[in-house]
C-alpha positions as CSV (number, residue, x, y, z in Angstrom):
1,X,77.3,171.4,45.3
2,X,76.0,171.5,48.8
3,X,78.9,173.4,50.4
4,X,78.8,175.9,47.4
5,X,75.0,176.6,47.4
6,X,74.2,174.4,44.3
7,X,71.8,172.2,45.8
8,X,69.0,173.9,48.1
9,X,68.1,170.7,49.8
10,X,69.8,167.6,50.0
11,X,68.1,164.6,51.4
12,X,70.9,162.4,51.2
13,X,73.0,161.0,53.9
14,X,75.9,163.3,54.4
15,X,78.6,162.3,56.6
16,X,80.3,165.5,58.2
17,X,77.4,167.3,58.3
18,X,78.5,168.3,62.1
19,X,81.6,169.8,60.3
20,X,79.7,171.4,57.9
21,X,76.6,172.8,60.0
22,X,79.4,175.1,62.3
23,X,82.2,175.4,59.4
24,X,80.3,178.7,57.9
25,X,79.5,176.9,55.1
26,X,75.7,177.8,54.7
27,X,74.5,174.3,55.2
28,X,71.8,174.2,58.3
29,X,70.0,171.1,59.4
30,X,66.4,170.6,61.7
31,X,68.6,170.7,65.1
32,X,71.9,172.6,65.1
33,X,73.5,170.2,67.1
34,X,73.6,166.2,67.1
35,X,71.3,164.8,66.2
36,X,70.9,166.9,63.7
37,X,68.1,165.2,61.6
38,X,64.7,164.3,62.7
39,X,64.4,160.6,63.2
40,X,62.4,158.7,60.1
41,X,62.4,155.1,60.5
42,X,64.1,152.4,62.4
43,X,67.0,150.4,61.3
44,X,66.2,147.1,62.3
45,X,68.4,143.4,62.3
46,X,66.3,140.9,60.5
47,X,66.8,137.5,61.9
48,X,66.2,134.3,59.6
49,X,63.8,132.6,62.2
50,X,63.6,130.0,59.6
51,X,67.7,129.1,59.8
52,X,69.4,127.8,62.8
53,X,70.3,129.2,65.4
54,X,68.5,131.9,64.5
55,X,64.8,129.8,65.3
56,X,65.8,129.7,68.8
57,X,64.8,132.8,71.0
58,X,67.6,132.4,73.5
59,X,70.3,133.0,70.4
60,X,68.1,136.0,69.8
61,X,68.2,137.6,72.9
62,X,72.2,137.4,73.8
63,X,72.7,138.7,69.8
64,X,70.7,141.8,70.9
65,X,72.6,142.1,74.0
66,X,76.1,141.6,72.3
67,X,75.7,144.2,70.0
68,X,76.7,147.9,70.8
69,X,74.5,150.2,69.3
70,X,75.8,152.9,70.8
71,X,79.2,152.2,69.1
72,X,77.8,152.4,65.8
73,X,75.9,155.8,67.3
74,X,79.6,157.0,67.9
75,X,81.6,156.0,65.4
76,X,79.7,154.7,62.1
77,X,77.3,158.2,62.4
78,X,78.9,160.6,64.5
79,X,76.2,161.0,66.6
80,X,74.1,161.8,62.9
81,X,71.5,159.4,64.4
82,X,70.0,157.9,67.9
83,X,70.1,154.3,69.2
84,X,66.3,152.9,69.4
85,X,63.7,151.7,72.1
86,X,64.2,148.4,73.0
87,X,60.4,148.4,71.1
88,X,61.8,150.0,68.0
89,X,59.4,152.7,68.0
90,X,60.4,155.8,66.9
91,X,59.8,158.9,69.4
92,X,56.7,160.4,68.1
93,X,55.2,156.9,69.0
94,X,55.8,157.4,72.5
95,X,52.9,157.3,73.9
96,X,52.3,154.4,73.0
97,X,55.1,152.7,74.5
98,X,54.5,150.6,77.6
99,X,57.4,151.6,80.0
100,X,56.6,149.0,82.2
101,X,56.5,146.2,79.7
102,X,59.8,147.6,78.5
103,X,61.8,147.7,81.9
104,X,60.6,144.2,82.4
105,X,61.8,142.7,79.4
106,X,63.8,144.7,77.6
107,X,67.7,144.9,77.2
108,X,70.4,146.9,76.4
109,X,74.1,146.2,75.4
110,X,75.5,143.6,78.1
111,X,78.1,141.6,76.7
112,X,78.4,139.7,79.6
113,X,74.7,138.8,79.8
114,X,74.8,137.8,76.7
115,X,78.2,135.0,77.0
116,X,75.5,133.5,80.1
117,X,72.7,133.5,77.5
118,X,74.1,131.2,75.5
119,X,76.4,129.2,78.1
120,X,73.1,128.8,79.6
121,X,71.2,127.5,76.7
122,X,74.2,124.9,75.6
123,X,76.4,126.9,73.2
124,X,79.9,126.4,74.4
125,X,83.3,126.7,72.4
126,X,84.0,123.2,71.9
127,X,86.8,123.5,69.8
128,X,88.7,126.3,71.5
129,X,88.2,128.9,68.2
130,X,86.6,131.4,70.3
131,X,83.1,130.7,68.9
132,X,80.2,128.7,70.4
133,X,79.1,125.7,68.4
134,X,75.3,125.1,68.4
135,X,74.5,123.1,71.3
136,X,74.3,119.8,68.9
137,X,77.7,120.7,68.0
138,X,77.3,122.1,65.1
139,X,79.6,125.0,63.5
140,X,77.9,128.3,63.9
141,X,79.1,130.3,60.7
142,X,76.9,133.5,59.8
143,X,76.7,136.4,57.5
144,X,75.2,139.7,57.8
145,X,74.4,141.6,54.6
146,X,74.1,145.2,53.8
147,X,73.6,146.4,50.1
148,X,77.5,147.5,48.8
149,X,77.8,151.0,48.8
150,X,76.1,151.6,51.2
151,X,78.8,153.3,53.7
152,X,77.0,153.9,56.8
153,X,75.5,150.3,57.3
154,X,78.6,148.8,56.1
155,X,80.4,150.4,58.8
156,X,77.6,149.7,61.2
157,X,77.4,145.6,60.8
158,X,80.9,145.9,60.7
159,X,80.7,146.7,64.4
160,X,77.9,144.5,64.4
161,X,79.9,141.7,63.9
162,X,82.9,142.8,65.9
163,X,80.7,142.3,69.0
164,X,79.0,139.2,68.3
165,X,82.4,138.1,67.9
166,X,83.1,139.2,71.0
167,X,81.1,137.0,73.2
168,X,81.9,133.7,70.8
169,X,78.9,134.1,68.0
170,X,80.8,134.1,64.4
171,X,79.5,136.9,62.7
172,X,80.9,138.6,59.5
173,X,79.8,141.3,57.5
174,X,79.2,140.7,54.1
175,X,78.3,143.2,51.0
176,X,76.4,141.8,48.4
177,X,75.3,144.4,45.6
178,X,72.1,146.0,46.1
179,X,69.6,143.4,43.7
180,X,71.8,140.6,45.6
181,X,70.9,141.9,49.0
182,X,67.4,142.6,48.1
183,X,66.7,139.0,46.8
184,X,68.3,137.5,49.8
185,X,66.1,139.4,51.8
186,X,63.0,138.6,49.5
187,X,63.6,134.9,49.3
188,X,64.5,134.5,52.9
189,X,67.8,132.9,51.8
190,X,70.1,135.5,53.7
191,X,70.7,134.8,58.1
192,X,71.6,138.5,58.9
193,X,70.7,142.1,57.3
194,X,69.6,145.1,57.9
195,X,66.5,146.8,57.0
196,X,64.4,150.0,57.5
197,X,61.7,150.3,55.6
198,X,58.9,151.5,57.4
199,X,58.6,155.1,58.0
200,X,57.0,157.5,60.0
201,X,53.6,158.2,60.1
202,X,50.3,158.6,62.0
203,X,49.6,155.7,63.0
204,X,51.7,152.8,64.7
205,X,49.8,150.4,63.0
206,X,52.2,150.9,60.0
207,X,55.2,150.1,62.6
208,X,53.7,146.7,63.4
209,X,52.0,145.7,60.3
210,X,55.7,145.5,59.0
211,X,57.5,144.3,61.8
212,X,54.3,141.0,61.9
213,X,53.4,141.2,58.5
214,X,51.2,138.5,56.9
215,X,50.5,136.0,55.5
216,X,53.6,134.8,55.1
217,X,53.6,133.6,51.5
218,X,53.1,137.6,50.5
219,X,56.7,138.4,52.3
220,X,58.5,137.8,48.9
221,X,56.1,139.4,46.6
222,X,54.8,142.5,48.4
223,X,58.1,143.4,50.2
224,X,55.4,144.5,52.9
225,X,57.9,142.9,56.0
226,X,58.3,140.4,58.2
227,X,61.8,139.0,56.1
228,X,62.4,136.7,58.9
229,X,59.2,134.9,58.1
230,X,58.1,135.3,62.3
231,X,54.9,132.7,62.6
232,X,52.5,134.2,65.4
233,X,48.5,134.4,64.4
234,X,48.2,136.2,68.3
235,X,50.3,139.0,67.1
236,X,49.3,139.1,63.8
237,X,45.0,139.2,65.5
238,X,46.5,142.0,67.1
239,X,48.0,143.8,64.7
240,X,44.7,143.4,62.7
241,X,43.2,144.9,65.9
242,X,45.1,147.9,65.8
243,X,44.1,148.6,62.4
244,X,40.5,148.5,63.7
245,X,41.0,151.0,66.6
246,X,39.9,154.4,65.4
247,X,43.2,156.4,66.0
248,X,41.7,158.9,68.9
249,X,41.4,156.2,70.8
250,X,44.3,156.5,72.5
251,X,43.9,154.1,75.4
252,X,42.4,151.5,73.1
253,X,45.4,151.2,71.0
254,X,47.3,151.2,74.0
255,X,46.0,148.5,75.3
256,X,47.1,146.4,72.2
257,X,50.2,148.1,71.9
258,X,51.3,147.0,75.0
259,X,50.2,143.3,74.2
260,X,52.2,143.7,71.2
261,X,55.5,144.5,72.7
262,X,55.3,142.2,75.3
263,X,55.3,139.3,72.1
264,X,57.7,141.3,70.5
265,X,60.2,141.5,73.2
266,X,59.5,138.1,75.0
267,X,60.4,136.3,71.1
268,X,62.0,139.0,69.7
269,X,62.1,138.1,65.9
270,X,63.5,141.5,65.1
271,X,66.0,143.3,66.8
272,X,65.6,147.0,66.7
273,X,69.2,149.1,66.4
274,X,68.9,152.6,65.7
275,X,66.8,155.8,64.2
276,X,67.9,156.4,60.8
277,X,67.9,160.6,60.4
278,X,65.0,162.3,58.0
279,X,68.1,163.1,55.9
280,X,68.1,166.9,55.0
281,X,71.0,169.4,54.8
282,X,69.9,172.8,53.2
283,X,71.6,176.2,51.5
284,X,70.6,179.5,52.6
285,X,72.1,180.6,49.6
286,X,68.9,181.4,47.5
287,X,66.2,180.5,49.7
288,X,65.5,180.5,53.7
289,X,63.1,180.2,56.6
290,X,63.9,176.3,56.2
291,X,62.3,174.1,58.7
292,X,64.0,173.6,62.3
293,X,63.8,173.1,65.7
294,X,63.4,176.7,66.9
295,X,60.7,177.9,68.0
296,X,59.7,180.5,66.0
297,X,60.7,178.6,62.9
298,X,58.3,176.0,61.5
299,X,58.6,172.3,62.2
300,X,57.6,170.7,58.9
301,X,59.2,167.3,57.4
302,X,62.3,168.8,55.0
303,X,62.1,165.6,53.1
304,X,61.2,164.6,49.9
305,X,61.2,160.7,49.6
306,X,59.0,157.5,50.0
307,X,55.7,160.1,50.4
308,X,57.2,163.0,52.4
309,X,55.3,165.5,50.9
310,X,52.1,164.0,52.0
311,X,53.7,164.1,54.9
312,X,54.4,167.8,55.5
313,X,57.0,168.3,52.6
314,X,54.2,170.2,50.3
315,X,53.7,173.2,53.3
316,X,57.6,173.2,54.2
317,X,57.5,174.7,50.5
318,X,54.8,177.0,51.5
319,X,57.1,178.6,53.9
320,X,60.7,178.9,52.3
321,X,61.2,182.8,51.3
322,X,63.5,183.9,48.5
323,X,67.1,185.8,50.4
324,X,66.8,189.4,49.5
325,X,69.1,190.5,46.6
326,X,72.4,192.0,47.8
327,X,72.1,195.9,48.4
């Protein structure tokens, strides 16, 4: 229905679009070249801090650099999306990034640092199966989960897994069906999954209040964050900080932003992957003057989920115009 004009907007995940945006089909997204979509939220890895190995931050830290974001940029989107900040914040939150406390302690895909992570910390392939054991000796044996169905992070922890594997941590993918992978990640049973659920917005208090949400026995029964149940009343002060920091403040919530990330990044209890797209793919069939990145075009969200239109959805449809009838 998209590529014959049937649906004005589609806000689902489309895979092709690149194909379709330059085939002469009709279909335009925001940018007319990768990335196409706007970045919405932030697909994160949720660790199990209360499982082992995950409760150890040296595990942590050679996962996040084993795993090749870039790889699932590539090859599970076609370039459809963008790998993230170290800090997981999405670009219109730049400002509030601290550079410095990200070049000091962040890290980016080094598969080699990551086989000395763990050598140094005791996990060594005892029994020559090309997997470290825990450095008790335990068997190391872990699942990531992604709702099935769902193609793109299937494919993603797929790769996930392929590079954990790849420095000796035994990974593999697993695809639960959605109320499975959801309970999992509500109960704190699962070790690995993905997640994205907060969104954009005005604030980055919203970013962190999910990322260190609390109190901890809410995790289940608000779905308000924090899956891997991470247990730190400095960050969580802070976050409650934030909160309290009018928003034109801007050096005020730096300040705590910057304390925040250097928590976040010295423990990292969540590993930031990639920026899921604002999903939208739209006809010129029956209406135009979509939003885009153009200059003379407007620059409104062109989506309609989780609150959009209170986010700039209601005046994108303020500014379509009906295509003239054919002469």
């Amino acid at each position: 229905m998209v590529l014959q004009g049937g649906i004005d907007l589609d806000n689902n995940f489309l895979p092709g679009v690149a194909t379709l945006v330059k085939g002469g089909y009709g279909v335009q997204t925001y940018y007319p070249d990768a990335p196409f979509m706007l970045p919405a939220n932030t697909a994160w890895l949720d660790l199990n801090l209360q499982k082992k190995p995950m409760d150890d931050v040296a595990f942590r830290k050679a996962l996040a650099y084993s795993i090749n974001v870039q790889d699932i940029v590539s090859t599970a989107y076609a370039n459809l999306v963008q790998a993230s900040d170290p800090t997981g914040m999405l670009p219109t939150w730049d400002k509030y990034i601290d550079k410095a406390v990200v070049k000091e302690l962040g890290y980016t895909y080094d598969p080699e640092k990551a086989k000395q992570i763990l050598a140094e910390a005791g996990y060594k392939d005892v029994d020559n199966d090309k997997f470290v054991e825990a450095p008790d000796g335990s068997k190391i044996a872990l699942k990531i989960i992604v709702p099935n169905g769902w193609t793109d992070w299937m494919e993603s922890i797929k790769i996930i897994s392929k590079s954990a594997q790849a420095v000796g941590i035994n990974v593999q993918p697993d695809y639960p069906d959605y109320n499975g992978y959801l309970a999992a990640r509500l109960d704190g049973t699962f070790d690995l999954c993905i997640d994205n659920q907060p969104q954009i917005s005005n604030t980055p208090w919203t970013h962190y209040r999910w990322v260190f949400y609390n109190p901890l026995k809410d995790i289940a029964s608000s779905q308000g964050g924090n899956y891997g149940r991470y247990d730190n009343q400095k960050a969580f002060d802070l976050v409650t900080q934030l909160d309290k920091t009018p928003i034109d403040d801007l050096k005020g919530m730096q300040a705590i932003t910057s304390q925040i990330q250097k928590i976040q990044l010295t423990d990292l209890p969540i590993i930031p992957l990639w920026y899921n797209g604002a999903w939208a793919q739209y006809s010129n069939a029956v209406w135009t003057n979509w939003p885009s990145a153009a200059e003379k075009d407007n620059h409104y969200l062109p989506v309609t989920w989780r609150g959009y239109w209170n986010l700039s959805g209601i005046q994108m449809l303020t500014q379509i115009k009906p295509v003239p009838p054919a002469q």
